[in-house]
ROFIZA-317998 format. One line per field, with one value per residue: residue number from 1; x negated, y negated, z negated of N, C-alpha, C, O in turn. Coordinates in pm, whole numbers. Each point is the difference from the previous one (the first is absolute). Layout:
BEGIN
i	c(NUM|...)
n.u	c(X|...)
n.v	c(Y|...)
n.w	c(Z|...)
ca.u	c(X|...)
ca.v	c(Y|...)
ca.w	c(Z|...)
c.u	c(X|...)
c.v	c(Y|...)
c.w	c(Z|...)
o.u	c(X|...)
o.v	c(Y|...)
o.w	c(Z|...)
***
This chain:
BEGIN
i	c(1|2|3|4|5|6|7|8|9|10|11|12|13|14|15|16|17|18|19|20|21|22|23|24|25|26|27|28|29|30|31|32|33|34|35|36|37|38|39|40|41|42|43|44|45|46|47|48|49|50|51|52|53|54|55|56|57|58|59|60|61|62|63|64|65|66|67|68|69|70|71|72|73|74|75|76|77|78|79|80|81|82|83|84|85|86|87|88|89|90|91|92|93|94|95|96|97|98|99|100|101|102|103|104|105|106|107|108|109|110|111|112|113|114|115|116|117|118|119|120|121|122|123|124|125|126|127|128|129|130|131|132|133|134|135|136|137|138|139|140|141|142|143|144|145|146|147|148|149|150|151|152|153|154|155|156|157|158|159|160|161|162|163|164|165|166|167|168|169|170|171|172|173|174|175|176|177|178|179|180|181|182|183|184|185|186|187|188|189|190|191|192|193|194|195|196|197|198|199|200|201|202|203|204|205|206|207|208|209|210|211|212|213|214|215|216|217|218|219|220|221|222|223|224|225|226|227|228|229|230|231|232|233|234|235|236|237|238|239|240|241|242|243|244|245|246|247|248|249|250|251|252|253|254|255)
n.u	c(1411|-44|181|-19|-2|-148|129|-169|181|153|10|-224|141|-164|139|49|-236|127|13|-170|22|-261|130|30|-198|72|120|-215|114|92|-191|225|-120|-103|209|-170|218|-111|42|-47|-175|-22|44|-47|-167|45|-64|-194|-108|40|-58|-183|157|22|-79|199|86|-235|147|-213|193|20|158|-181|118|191|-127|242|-193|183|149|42|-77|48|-162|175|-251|109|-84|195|-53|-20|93|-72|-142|173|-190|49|180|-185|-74|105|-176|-71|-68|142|137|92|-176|191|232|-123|248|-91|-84|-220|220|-126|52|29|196|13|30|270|188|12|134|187|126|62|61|-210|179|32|163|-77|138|-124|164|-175|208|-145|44|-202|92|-251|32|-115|-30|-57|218|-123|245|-46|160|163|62|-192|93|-15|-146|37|-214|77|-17|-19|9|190|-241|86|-153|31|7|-255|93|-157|110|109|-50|177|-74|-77|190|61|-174|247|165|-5|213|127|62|57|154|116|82|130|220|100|74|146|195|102|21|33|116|8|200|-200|167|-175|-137|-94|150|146|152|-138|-142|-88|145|-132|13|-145|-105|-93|-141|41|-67|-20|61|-184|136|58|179|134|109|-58|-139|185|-173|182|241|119|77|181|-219|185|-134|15|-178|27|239|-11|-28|-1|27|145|-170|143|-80|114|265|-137|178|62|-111)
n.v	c(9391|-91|-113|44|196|-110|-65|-168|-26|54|193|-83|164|-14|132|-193|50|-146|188|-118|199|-12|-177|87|-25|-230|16|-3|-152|123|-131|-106|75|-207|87|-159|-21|211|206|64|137|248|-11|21|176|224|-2|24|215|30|-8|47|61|144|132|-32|195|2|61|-113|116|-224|23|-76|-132|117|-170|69|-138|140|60|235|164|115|52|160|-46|240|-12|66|-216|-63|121|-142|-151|-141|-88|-177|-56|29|255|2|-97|148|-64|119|-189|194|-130|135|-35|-151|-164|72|-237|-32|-117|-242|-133|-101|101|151|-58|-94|100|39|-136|-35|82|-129|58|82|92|104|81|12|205|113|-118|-132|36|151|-170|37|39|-21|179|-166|195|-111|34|-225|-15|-63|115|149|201|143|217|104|32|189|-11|125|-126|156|-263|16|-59|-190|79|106|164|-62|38|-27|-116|-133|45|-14|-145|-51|126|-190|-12|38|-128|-225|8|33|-255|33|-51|-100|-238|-3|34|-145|-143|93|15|-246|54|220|168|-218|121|-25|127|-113|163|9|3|-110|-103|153|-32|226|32|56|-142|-148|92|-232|101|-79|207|-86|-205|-77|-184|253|-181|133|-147|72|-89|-154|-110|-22|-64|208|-148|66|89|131|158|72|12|134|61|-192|-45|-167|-81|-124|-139|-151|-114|195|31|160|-185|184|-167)
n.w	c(-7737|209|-157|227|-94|89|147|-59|-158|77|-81|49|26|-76|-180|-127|-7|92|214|-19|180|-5|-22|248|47|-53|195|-69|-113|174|98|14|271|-8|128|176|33|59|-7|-241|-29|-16|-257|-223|7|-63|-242|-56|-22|-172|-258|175|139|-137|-158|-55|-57|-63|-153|-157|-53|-106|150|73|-131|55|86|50|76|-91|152|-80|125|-243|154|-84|66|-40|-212|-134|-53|-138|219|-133|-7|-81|139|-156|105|27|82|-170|127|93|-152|-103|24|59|20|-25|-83|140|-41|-246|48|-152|-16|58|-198|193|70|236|232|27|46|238|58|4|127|145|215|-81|-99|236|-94|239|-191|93|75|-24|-44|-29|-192|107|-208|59|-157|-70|117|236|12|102|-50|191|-133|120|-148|35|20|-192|169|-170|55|-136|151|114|79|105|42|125|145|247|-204|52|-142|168|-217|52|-272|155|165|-202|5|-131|120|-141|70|-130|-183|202|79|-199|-109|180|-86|-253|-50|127|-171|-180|-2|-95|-199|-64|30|15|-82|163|-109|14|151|-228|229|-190|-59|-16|-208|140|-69|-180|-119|181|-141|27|56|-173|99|-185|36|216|-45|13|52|-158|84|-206|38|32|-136|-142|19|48|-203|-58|54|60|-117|228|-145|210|122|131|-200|186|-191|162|-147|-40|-164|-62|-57|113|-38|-17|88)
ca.u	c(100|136|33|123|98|-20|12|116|124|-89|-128|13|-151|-90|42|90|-5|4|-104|41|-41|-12|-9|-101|-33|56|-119|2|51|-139|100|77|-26|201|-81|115|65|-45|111|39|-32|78|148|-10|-44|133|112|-107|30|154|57|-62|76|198|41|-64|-156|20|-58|27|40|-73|2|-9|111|-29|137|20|74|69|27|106|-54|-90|55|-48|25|-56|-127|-13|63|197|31|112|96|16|19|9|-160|-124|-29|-134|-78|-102|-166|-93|91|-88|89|-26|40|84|-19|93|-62|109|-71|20|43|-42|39|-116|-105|-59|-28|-126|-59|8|-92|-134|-60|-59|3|131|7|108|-23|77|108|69|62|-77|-117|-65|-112|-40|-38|-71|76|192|-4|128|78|72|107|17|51|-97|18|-167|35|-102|11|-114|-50|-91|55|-79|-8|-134|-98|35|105|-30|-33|-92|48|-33|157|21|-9|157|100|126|87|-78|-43|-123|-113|19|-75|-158|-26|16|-142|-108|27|-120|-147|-184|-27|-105|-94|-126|-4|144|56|75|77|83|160|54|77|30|144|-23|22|134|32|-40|-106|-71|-54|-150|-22|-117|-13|-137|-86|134|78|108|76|148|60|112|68|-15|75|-47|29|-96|-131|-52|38|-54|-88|-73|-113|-80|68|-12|142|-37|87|-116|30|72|-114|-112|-64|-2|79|-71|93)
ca.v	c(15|-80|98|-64|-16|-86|-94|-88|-67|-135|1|50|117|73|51|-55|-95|68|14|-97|16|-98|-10|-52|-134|29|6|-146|-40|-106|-118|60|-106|-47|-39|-34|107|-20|-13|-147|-139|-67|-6|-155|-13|-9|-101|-97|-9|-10|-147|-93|-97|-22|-69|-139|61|155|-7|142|-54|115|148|83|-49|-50|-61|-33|-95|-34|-108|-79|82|48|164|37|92|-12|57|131|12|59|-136|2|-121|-106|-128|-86|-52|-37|16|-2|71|-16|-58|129|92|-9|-7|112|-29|-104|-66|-179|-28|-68|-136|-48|-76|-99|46|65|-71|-84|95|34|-108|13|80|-85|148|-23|96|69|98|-13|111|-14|61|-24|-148|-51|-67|64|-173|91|-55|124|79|-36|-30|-69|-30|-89|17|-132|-83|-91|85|63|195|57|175|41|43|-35|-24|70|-42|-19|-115|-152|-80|-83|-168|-87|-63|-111|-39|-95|-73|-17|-68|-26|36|142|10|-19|40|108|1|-69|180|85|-60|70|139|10|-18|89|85|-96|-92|21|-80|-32|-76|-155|-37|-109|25|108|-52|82|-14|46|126|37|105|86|-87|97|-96|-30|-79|33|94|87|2|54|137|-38|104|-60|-89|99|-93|-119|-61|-162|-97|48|7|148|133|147|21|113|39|109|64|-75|-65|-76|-133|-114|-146|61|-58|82|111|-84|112|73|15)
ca.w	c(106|-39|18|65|-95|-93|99|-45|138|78|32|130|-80|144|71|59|107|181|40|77|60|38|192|66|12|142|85|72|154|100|48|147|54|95|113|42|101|101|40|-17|76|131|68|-3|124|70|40|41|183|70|-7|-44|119|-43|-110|-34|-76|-61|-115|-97|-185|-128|-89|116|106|113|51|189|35|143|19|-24|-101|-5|-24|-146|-15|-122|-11|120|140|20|-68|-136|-26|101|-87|103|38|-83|-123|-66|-19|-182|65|12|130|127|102|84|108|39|158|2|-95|-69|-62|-155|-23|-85|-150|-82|7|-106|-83|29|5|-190|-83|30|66|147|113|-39|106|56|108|153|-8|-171|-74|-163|-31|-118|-108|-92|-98|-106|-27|44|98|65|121|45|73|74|-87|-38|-74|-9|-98|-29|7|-51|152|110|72|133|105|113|-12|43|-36|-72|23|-132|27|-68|70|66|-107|-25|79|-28|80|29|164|1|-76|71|118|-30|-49|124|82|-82|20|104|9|14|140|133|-72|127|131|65|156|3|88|-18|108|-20|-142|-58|83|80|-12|-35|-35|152|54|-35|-20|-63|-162|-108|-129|8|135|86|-16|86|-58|21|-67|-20|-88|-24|-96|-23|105|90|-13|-68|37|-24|152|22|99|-6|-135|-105|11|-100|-3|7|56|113|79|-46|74|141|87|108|113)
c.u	c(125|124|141|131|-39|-56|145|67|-93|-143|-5|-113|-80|38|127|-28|-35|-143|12|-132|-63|31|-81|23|96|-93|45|76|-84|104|-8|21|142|-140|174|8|-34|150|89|-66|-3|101|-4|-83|99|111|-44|-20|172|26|-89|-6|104|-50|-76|-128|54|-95|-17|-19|-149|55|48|129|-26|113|-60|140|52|40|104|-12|-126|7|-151|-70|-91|-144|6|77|126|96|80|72|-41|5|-31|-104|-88|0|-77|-103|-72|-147|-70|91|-127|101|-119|-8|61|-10|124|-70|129|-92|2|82|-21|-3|-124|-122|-45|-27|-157|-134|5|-84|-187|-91|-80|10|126|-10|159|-7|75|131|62|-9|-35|-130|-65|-125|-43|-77|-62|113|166|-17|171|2|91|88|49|116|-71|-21|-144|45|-124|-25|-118|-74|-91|16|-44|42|-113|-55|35|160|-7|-24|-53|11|-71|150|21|18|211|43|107|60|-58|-29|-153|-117|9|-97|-149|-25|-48|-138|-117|-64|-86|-76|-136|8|-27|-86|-155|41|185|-14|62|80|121|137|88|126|65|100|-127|29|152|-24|-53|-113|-138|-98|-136|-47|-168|37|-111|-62|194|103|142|124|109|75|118|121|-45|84|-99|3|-167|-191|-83|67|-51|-81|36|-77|-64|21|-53|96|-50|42|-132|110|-12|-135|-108|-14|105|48|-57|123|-42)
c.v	c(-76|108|-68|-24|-77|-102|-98|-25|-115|13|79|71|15|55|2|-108|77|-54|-74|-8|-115|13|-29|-105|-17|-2|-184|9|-77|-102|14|-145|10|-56|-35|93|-97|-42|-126|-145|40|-25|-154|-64|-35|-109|-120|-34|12|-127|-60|-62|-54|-70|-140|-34|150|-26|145|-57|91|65|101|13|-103|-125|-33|-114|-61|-149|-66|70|42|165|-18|181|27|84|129|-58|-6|-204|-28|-95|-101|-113|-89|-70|-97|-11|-42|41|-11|1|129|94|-40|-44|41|-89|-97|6|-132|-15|-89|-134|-5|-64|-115|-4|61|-95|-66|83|33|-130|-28|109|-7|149|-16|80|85|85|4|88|-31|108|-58|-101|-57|-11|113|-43|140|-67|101|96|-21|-41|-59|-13|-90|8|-104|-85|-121|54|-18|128|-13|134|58|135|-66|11|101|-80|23|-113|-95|-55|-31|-165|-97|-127|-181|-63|-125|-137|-41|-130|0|44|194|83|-37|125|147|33|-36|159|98|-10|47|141|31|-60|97|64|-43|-68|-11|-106|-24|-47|-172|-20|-129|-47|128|-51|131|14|75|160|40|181|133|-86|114|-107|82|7|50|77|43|-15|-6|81|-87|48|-96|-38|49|-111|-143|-36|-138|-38|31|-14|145|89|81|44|163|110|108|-2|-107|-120|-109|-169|-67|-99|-4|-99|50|108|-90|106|44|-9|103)
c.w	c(-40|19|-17|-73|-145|53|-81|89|84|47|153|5|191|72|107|83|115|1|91|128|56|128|39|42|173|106|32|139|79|10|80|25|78|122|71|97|152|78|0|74|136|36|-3|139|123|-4|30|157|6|30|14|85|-21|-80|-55|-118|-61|-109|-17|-112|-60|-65|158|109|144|-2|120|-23|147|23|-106|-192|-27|-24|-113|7|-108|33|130|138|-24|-40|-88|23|166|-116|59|61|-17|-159|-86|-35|-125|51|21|126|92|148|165|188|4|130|-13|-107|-89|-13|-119|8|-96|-194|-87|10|-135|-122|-65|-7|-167|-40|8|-27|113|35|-27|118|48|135|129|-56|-147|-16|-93|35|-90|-27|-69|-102|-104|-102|4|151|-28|103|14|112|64|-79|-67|-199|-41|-85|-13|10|-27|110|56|109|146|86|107|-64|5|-25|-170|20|-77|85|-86|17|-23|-102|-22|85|14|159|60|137|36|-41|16|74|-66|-52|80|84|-70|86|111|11|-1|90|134|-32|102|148|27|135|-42|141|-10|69|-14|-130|-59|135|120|3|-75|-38|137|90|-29|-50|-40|-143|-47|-110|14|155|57|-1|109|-70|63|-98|-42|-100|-30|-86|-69|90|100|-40|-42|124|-28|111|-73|86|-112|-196|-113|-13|-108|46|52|45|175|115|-35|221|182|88|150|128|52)
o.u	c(65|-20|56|55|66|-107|117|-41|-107|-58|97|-113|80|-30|22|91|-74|-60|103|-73|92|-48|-77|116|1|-114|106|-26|-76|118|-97|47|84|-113|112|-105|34|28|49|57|9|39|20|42|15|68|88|37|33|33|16|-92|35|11|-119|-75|112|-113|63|-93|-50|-46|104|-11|-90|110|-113|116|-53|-56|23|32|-88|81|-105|80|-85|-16|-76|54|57|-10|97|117|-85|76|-44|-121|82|25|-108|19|16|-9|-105|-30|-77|109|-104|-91|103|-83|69|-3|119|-123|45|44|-21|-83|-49|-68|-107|-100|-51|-113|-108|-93|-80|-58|59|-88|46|-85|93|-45|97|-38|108|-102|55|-69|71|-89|87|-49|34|56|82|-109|99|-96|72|-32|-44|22|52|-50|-62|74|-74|97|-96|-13|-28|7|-120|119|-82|46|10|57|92|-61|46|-37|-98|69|-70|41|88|-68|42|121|-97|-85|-65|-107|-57|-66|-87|-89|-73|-74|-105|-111|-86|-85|-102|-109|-47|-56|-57|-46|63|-78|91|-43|121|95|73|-13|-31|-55|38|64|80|-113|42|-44|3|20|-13|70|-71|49|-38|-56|110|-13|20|-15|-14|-25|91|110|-119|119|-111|-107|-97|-91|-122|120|-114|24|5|53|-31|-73|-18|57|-20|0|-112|101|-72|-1|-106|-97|84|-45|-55|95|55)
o.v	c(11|96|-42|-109|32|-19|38|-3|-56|-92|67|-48|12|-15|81|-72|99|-82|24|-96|-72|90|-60|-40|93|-10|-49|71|-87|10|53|-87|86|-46|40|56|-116|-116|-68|-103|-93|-9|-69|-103|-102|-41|-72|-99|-16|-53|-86|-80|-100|-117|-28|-97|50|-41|96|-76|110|26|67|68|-81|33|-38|18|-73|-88|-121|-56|-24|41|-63|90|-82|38|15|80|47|-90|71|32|31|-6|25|0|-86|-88|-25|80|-83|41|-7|115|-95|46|-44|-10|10|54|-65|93|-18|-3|82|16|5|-43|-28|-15|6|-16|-6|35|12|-6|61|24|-47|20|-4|-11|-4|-27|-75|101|44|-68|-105|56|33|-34|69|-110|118|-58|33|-31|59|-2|-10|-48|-114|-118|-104|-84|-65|25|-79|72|-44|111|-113|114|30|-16|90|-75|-91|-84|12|-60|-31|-11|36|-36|-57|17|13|-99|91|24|42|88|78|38|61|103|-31|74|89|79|25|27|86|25|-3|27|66|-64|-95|-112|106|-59|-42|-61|18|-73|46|-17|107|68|-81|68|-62|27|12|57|96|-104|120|-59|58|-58|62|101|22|121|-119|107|-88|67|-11|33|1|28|-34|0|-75|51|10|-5|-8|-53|23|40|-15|-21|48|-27|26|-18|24|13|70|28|-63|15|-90|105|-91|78|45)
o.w	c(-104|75|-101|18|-99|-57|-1|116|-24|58|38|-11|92|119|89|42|-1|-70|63|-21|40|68|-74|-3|80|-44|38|97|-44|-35|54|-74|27|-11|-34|31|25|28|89|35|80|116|101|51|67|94|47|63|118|106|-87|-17|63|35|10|-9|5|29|44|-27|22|-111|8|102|20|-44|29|-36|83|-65|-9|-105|83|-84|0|-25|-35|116|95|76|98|-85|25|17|84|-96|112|-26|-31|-82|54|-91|-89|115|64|32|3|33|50|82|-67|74|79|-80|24|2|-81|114|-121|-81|-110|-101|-62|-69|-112|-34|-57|-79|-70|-106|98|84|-114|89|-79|111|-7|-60|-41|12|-32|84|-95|78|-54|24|-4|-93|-86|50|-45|78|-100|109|-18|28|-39|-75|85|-96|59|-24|64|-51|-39|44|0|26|-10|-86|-82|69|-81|88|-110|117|-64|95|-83|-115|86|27|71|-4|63|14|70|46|-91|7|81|42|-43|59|59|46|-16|86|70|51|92|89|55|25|2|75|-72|98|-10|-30|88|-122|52|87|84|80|-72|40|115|100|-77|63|-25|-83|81|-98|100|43|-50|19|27|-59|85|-101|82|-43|-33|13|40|60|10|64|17|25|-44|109|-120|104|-118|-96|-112|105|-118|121|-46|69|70|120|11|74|-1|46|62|0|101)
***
C-alpha cells in the first residue's frame, strides 16, 4: 500500500489526479441545403414585366442581380428585388450575365473588328444587347470591348445559338472600311451559302431602316431591317425573335 505522507516533494502520487469523465461523442450535424426563395424570384419576375417595354435591355448578373437599363440610366436591383444603387448607362457585362431583355441592340466597331481579325479566331460570339466581342477558348473566355481592351475571365459564356458566328476571316487589307465589309460578307456567308438572292437592282442607298424584306435562313424567311451600317452594305434583319447581320444583296426588299 502506497502511503501518502512519504510521497517525495515533487512527486504526483494517484491520488491527486482528477477523475476526468469520458464525454459523449457530439450528434453529427446534417448538412443544411440553401434553396432560393420562391418569393424572391417573383419579385425579380415582377420587375421584369415592369420594365421590359421601357427598358433598353434587362440583364441578370451572375451573382443573381437585376440591371434595368433606362434611357439615360441603369436601376441596380439586388438578389431579393429591392433596388440599391442608380448607375450609368451601358454597363459592363461579364460573359456569364444573362441578358434577359433587349429592344436596342449594340454594334461592333471597327476597333474591335480589327482587334478581332489579329487574333486570327474562326469563330466569336456577338449577344443581341452587348457591345463585346466574346472569343471562347480551352479553360478562359475573352472579350473584346468597344475600347478595343481584351479581358480575360475564367467563365462560361450565356448565349443563343444564333448569336454565334462562324466566320473565314477576311483576307488583309491596308484599307479597314474594305476589310469590315469582307468580315461581314464572311459572317453570312454560311447561312446563304445554300441558295442567294441575285438581285442585281437591289442597291445599298435603297434600303432603309423598317423596310420589310426577303431573305434565306434556313429556307424562306421574311423580316425587317432594324439597323444599316458599312456605308449601307451590312444590315441588321429581325424575324420571329431572331436577330442576325446579312450583306445587304443577300436579302429583297418587299414593296
Amino acid at each position: 500500500m502506497i502511503d501518502k505522507n512519504n510521497i517525495i516533494p515533487g512527486q504526483v502520487s494517484i491520488f491527486d489526479l482528477e477523475f476526468v469523465k469520458q464525454k459523449e461523442p457530439r450528434e453529427k450535424l446534417k448538412p443544411v441545403s440553401i434553396t432560393k426563395s420562391k418569393g424572391n424570384e417573383n419579385k425579380l419576375a415582377e420587375i421584369i414585366n415592369l420594365y421590359s417595354s421601357a427598358a433598353a435591355r434587362i440583364v441578370k448578373q451572375v451573382c443573381g442581380a437585376l440591371l434595368v437599363e433606362l434611357e439615360d440610366k441603369t436601376l441596380y436591383f439586388n438578389p431579393d428585388g429591392v433596388q440599391e444603387l442608380e448607375l450609368k448607362k451601358d454597363m459592363e457585362l461579364m460573359p456569364a450575365d444573362e441578358i434577359l431583355v433587349v429592344n436596342q441592340d449594340r454594334e461592333l466597331n471597327s476597333l474591335q473588328l480589327k482587334k478581332l481579325e489579329d487574333m486570327h479566331v474562326n469563330q466569336y460570339i456577338k449577344r443581341k444587347g452587348d457591345a463585346n466581342i466574346i472569343i471562347t477558348f480551352p479553360g478562359k473566355t475573352i472579350i473584346i470591348n468597344q475600347r478595343g481592351w481584351v479581358l480575360e475571365y475564367q467563365q462560361k459564356p450565356r448565349y443563343h445559338n444564333d448569336e454565334l458566328f462562324i466566320t473565314e476571316m477576311a483576307k488583309k487589307s491596308t484599307d479597314l472600311a474594305n476589310n469590315v465589309t469582307e468580315i461581314d460578307k464572311n459572317i453570312t456567308k454560311s447561312v446563304n451559302e445554300d441558295t442567294e438572292f441575285k438581285n442585281d437592282g437591289n442597291e445599298s442607298g435603297d434600303l432603309q431602316v423598317g423596310d420589310k424584306v426577303k431573305f434565306n435562313y434556313d429556307g424562306p424567311q421574311v423580316g425587317n431591317i432594324t439597323s444599316i451600317y458599312n456605308n449601307g452594305e451590312t444590315v441588321n434583319v429581325v424575324w420571329n425573335h431572331k436577330h442576325t447581320a446579312f450583306y445587304y444583296k443577300c436579302v429583297k426588299k418587299i414593296s
